[in-house]
C-alpha positions, 0 to 999 in steps of 0.5 A: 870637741872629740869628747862632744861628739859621741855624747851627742851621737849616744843622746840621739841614739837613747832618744830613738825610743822615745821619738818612736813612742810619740810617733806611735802616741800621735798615730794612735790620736790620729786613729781614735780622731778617725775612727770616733767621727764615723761610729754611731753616737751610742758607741761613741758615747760608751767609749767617752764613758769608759775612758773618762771613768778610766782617767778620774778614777785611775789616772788622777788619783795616781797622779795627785799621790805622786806629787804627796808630802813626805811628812807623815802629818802633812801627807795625812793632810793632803790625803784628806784636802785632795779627797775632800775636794773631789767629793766637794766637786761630786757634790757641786756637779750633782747640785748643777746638773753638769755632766761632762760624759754619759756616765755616773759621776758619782760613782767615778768621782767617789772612787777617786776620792776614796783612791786618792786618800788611800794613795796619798796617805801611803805615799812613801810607800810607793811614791816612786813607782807610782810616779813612775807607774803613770806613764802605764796608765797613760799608755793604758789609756791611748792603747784602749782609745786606739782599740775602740776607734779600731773596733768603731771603724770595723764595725762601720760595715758589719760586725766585728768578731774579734772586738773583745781579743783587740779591746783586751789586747790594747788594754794588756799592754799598758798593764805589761808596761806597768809591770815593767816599771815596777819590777825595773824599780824593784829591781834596781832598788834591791840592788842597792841604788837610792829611790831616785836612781832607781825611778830613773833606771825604771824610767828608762828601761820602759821609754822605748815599751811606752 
């Protein structure tokens, strides 16, 4: 029971930045909800465009070589399977008409494709930190969310001259976080540790940053 105890402590501590992290991801929700439902349409469709551009050609095609096979041929497979699906799905929304956001589709979702393939096919080469990479991205993404439903509740009563410094900070975070995910891999797997060890070091060392 004695031996219990500080481990429970040492859990409880080590989660702290993670239950910061969600604090702080719910908060940034909550500003986007606020700030989205009192800006002009025309802003809050340019905000939809950007980050739905921003999670089918960046997000989804790291997160889909994140999970390739390690087999050369098989991976080669995937690679092609997972592009040809989102060209198959560009194709389908361009017969249909569908849209899902005031942006060129064919565009996003060509990039993906091509992106995809290209991530997939060399998989092994980075399959750790682009695993690890994602939690980057996704924090890219909610930082960029949170500085537009900044700048549209600002520019509810005016103009706001610091737009472009909030949007750009918001957006450099997540790409610091990104770096630090990488280099804590690098660097933990040039000291010696194996591919999973070092993603967990990666891991850790960016939970309280993301």
């Amino acid at each position: 029971m004695g031996e219990r105890g500080p481990g429970l402590i040492g859990g409880i501590a080590a989660g702290r930045p993670l239950l910061a992290a969600l604090v702080l991801s719910f908060g940034a929700a909550a500003l986007a909800a606020a700030g989205y439902q009192q800006s002009h349409l025309s802003f809050a469709n340019a905000s939809a465009a950007f980050l739905a551009a921003l999670v089918i050609a960046v997000l989804a095609p790291a997160s889909i070589a994140a999970i390739a096979p390690k087999n050369f041929w098989l991976r080669a497979l995937y690679a092609g399977l997972a592009a040809g699906v989102i060209l198959a799905l560009r194709r389908l929304m361009l017969q249909t008409g569908f849209t899902i956001s005031p942006f060129d589709e064919r565009i996003a979702l060509s990039v993906s494709a091509m992106c995809v393939f290209v991530l997939a096919l060399g998989a092994p080469l980075w399959r750790a930190a682009v695993g690890l990479s994602l939690i980057g991205l996704c924090a890219s993404i909610l930082g960029a969310t949170a500085g537009l439903s900044v700048v549209a509740l600002e520019t509810g009563a005016g103009d706001l001259p610091t737009a472009g410094a909030s949007l750009a900070l918001a957006a450099a975070f997540g790409a610091v976080l990104s770096i630090q995910i990488s280099a804590a891999f690098s660097r933990a797997f040039a000291e010696g540790g194996d591919n999973f060890s070092a993603a967990a070091d990666a891991a850790r060392s960016a939970a309280a940053s993301a």
